[in-house]
DSSP file (Angstrom, degrees, kcal/mol; ACC not computed):
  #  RESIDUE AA STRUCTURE BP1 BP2  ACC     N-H-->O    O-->H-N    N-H-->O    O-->H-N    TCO  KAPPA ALPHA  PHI   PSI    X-CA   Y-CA   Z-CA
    1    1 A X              0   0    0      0, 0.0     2,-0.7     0, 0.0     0, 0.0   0.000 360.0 360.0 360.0 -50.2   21.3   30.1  -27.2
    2    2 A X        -     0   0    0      3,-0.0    53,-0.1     1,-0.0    52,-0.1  -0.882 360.0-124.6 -94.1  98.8   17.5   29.7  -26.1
    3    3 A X        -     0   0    0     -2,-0.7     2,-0.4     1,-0.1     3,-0.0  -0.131  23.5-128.6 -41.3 121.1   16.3   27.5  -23.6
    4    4 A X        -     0   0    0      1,-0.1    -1,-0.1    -2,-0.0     2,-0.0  -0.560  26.2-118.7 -85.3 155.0   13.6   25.2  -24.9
    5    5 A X        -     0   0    0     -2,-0.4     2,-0.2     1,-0.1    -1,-0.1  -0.398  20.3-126.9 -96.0 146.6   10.5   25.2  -22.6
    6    6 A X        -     0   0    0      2,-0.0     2,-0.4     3,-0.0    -1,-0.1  -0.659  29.3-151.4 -90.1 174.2    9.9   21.9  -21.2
    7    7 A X    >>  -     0   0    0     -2,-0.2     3,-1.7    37,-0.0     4,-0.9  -0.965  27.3-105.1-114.7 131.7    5.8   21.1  -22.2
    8    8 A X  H 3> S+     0   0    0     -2,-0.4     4,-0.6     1,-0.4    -2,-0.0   0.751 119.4  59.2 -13.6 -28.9    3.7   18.8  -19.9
    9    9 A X  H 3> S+     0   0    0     -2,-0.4     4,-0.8     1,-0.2    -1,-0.4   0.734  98.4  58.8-104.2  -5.2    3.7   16.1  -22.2
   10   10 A X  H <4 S+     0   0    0     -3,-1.7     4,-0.4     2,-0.2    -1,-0.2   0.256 106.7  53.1 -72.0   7.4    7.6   16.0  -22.1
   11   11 A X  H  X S+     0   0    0     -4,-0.9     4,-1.8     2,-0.1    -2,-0.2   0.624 108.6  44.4 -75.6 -26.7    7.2   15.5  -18.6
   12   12 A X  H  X S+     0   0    0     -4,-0.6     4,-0.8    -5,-0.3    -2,-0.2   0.877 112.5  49.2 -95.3 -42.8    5.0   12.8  -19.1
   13   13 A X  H  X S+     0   0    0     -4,-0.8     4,-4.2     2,-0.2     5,-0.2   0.911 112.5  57.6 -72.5 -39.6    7.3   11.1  -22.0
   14   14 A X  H  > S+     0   0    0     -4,-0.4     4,-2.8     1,-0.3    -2,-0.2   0.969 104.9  48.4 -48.1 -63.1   10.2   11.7  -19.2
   15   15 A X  H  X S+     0   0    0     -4,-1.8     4,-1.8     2,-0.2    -1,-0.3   0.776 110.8  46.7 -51.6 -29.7    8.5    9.7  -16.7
   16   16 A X  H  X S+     0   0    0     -4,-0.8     4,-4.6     2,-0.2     5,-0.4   0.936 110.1  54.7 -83.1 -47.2    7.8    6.9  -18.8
   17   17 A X  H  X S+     0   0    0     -4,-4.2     4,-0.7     1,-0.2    -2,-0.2   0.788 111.6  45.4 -31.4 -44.9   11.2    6.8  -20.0
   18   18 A X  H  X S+     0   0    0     -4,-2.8     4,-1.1     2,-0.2    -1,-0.2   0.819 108.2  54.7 -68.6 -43.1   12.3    6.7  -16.6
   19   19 A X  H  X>S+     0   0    0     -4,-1.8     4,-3.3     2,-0.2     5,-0.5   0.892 106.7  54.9 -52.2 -42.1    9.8    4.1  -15.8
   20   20 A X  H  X5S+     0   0    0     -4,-4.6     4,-2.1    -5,-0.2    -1,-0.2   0.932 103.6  52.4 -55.8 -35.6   11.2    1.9  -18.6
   21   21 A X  H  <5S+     0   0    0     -4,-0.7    -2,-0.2    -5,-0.4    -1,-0.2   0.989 111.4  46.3 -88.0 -47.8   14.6    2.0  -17.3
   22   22 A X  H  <5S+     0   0    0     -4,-1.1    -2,-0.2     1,-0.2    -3,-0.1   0.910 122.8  38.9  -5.3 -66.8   13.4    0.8  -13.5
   23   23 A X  H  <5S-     0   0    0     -4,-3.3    -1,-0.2    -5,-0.2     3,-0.2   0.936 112.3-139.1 -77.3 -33.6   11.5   -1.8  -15.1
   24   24 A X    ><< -     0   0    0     -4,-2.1     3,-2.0    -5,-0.5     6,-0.3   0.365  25.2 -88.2  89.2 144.6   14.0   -2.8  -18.0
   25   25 A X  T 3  S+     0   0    0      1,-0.3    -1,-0.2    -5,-0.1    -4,-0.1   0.638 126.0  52.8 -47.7 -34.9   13.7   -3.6  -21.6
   26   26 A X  T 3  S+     0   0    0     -3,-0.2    -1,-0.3     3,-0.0     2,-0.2   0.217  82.4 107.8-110.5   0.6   13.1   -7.5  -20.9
   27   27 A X  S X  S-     0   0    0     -3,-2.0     3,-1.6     1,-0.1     4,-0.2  -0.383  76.7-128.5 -83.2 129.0    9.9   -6.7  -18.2
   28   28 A X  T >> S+     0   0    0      1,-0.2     3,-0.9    -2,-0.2     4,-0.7   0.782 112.4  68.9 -75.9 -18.1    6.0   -7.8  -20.0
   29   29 A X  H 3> S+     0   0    0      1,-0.2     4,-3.8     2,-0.1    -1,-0.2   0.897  78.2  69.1 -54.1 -25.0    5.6   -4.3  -18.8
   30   30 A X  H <> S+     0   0    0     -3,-1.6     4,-0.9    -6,-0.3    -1,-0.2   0.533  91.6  52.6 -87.6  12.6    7.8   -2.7  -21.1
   31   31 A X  H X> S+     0   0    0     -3,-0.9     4,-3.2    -4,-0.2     3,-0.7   0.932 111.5  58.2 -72.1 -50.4    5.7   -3.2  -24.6
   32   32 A X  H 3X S+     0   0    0     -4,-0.7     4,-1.3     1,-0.3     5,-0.3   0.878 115.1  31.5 -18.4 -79.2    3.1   -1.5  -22.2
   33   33 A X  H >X S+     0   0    0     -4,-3.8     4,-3.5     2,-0.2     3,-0.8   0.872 115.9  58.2 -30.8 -59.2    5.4    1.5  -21.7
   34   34 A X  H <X S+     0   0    0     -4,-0.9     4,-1.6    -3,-0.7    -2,-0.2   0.898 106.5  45.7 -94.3 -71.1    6.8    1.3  -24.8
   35   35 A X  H 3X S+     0   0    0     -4,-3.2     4,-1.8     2,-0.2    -1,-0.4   0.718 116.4  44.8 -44.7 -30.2    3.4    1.7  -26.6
   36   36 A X  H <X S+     0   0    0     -4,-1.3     4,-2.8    -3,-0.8    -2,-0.2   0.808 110.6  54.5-104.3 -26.6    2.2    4.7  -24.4
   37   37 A X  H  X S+     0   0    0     -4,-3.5     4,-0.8    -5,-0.3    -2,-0.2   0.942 114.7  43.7 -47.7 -43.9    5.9    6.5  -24.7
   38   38 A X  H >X S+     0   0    0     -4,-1.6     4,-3.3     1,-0.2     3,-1.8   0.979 112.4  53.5 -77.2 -49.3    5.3    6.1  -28.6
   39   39 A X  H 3X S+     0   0    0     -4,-1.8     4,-2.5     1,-0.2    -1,-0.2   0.866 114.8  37.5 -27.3 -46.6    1.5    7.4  -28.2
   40   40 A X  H 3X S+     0   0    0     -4,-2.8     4,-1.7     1,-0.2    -1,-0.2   0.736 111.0  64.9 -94.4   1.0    2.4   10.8  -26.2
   41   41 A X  H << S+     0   0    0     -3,-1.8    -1,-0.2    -4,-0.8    -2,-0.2   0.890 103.7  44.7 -68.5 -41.7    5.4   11.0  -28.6
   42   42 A X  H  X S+     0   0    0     -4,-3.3     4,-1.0     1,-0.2     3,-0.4   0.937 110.3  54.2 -57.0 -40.8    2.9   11.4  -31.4
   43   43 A X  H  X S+     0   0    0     -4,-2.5     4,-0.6     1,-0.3     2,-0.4   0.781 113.5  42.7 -69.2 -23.5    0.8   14.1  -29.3
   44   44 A X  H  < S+     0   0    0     -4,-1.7    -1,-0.3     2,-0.2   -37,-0.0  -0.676 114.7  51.4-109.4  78.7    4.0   16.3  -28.8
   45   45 A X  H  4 S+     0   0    0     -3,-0.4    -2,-0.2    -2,-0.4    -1,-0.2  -0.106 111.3  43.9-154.5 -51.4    5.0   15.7  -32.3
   46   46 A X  H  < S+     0   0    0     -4,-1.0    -2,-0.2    -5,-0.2    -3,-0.1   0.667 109.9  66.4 -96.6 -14.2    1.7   16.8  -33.4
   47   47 A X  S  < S+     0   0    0     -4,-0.6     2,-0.2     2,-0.1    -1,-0.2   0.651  78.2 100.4 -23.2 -71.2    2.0   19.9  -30.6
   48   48 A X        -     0   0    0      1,-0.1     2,-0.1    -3,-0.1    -3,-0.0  -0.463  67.2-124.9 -57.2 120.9    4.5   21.7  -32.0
   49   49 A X        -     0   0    0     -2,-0.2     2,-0.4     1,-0.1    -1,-0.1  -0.389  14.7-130.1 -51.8 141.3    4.5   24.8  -34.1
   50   50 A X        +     0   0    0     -2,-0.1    -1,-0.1     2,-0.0     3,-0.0  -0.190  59.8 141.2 -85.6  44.8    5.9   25.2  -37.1
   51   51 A X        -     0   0    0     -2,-0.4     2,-0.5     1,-0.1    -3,-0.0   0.437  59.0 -96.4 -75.6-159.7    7.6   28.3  -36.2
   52   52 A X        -     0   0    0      3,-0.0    -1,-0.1     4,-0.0    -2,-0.0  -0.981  42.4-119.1 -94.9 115.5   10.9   29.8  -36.9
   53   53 A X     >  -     0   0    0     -2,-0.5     4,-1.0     1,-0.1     5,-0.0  -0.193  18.8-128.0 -49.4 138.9   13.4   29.0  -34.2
   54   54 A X  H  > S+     0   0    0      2,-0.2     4,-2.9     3,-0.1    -1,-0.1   0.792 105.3  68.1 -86.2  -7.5   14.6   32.2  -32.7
   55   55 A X  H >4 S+     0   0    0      1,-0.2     3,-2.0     2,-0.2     4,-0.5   0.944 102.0  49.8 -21.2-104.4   18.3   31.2  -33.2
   56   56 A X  H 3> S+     0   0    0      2,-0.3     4,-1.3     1,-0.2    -2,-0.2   0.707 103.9  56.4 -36.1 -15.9   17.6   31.6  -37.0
   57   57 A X  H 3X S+     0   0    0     -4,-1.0     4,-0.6     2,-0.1     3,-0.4   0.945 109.0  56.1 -69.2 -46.1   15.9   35.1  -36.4
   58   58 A X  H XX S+     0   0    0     -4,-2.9     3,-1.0    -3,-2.0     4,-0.9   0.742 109.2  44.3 -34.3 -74.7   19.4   35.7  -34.8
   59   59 A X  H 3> S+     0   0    0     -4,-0.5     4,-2.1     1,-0.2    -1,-0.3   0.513 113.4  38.1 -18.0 -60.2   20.9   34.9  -37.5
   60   60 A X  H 3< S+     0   0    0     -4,-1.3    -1,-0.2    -3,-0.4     4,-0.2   0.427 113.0  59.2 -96.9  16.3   19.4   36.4  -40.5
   61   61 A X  H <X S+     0   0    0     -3,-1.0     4,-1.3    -4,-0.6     5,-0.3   0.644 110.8  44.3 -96.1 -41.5   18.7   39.8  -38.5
   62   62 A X  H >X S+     0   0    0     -4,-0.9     4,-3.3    -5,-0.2     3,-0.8   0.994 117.9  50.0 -72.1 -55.2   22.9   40.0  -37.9
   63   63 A X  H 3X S+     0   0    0     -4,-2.1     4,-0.6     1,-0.2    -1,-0.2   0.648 111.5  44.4 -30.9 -35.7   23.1   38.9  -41.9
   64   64 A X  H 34 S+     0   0    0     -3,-0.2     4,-0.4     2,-0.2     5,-0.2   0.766 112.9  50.0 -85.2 -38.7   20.9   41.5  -43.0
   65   65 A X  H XX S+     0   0    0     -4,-1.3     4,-5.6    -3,-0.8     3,-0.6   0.935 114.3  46.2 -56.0 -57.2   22.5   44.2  -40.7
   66   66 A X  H 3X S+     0   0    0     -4,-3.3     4,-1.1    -5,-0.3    -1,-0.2   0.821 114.4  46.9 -69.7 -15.7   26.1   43.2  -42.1
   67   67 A X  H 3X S+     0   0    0     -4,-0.6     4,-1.1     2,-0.2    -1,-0.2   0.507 110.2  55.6 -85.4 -13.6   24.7   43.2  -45.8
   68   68 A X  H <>>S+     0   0    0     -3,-0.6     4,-7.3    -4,-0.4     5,-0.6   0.812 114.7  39.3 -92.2 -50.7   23.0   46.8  -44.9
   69   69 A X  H  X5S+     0   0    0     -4,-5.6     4,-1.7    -5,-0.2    -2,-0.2   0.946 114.6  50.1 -76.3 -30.0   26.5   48.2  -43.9
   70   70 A X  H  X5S+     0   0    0     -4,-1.1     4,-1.4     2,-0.2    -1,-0.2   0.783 114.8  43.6 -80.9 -35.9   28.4   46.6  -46.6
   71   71 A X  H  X5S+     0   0    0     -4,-1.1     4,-2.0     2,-0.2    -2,-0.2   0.930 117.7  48.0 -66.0 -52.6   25.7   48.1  -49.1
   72   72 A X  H  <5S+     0   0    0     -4,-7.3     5,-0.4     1,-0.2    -2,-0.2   0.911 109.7  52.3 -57.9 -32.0   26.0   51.5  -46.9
   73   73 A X  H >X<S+     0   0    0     -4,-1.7     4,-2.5    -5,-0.6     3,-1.0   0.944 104.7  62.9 -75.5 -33.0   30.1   51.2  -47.2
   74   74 A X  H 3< S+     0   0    0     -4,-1.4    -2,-0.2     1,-0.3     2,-0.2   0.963  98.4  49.7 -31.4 -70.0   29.5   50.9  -51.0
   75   75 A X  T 3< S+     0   0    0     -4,-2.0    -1,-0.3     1,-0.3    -2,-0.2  -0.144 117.4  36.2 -90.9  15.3   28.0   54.1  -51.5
   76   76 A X  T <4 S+     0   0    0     -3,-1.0    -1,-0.3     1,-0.3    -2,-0.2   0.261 125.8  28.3-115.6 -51.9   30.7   56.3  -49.8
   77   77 A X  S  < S-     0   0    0     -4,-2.5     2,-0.5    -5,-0.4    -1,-0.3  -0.567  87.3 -90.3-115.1-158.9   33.3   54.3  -50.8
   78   78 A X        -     0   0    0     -2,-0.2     2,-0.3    -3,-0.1    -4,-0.1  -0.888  47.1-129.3 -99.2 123.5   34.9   51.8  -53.3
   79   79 A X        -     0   0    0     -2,-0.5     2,-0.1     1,-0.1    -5,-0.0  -0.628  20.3-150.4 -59.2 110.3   33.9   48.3  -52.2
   80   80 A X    >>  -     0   0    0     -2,-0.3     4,-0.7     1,-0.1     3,-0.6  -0.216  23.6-117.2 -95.8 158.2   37.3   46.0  -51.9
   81   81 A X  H >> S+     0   0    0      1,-0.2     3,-1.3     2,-0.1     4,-0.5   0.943 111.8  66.3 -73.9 -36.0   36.7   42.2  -52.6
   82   82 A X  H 34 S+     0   0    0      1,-0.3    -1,-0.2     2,-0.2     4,-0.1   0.338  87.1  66.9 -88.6  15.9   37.7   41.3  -49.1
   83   83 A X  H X4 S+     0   0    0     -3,-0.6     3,-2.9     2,-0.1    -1,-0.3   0.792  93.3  65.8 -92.2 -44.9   34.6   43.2  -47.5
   84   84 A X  H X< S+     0   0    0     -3,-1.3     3,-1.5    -4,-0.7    -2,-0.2   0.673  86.1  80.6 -63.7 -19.9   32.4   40.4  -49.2
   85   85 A X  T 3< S+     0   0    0     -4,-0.5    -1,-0.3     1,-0.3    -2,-0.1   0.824  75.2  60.7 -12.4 -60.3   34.0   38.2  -47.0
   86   86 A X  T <  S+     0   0    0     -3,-2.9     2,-0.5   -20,-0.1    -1,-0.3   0.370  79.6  98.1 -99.7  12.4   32.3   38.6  -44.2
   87   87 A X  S <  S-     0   0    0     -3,-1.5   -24,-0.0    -4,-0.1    -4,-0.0  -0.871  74.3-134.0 -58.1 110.0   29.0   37.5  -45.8
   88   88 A X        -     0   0    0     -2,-0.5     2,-0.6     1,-0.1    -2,-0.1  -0.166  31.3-108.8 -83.8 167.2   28.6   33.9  -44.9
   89   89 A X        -     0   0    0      1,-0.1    -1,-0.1     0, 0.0     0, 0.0  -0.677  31.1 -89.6-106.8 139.7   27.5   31.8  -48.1
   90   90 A X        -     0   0    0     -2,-0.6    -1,-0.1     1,-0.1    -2,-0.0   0.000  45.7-138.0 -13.3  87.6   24.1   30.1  -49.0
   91   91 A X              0   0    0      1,-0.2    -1,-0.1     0, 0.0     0, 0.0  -0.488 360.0 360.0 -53.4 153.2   24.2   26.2  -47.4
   92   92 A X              0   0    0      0, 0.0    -1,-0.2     0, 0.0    -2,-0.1   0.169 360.0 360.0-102.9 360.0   22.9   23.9  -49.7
């Protein structure tokens, strides 16, 4: 739904990747590679926020909405089982 933003140092991992396939697995370059691909893997590892994706805001902002009206449909009328439906259920 959201495009993820590329960051500089997944340019950088892109470019080595890409150098690795030029040069090939079997190359004394590629431990070379190999090691500085794992290195900037660690720095955009270590990068990232531990935010909420905003998919999942989507998500539990439409849940909350449909729980709001279902509560609001209550309280004017008699609540049918088949309204509860359209709550999706808890993954484990």
């Amino acid at each position: 739904m959201f495009a993820k933003q590329k960051t500089p140092l997944d340019t950088l991992i892109d470019d080595q990747v890409q150098k690795l396939a030029e040069v090939g697995l079997h190359d004394e370059k590629a431990d070379e590679i190999l090691t500085r691909i794992e290195k900037l893997h660690k720095m955009s590892t270590a990068q990232r926020s531990h935010r909420v994706s905003p998919d999942t805001m989507v998500t539990v902002a439409a849940n909350l909405v449909g729980i709001a009206l279902i509560i609001k449909h209550e309280h004017v009328n008699v609540i049918t089982s088949k309204a509860l439906a359209f709550v999706p259920k808890l993954k484990s």
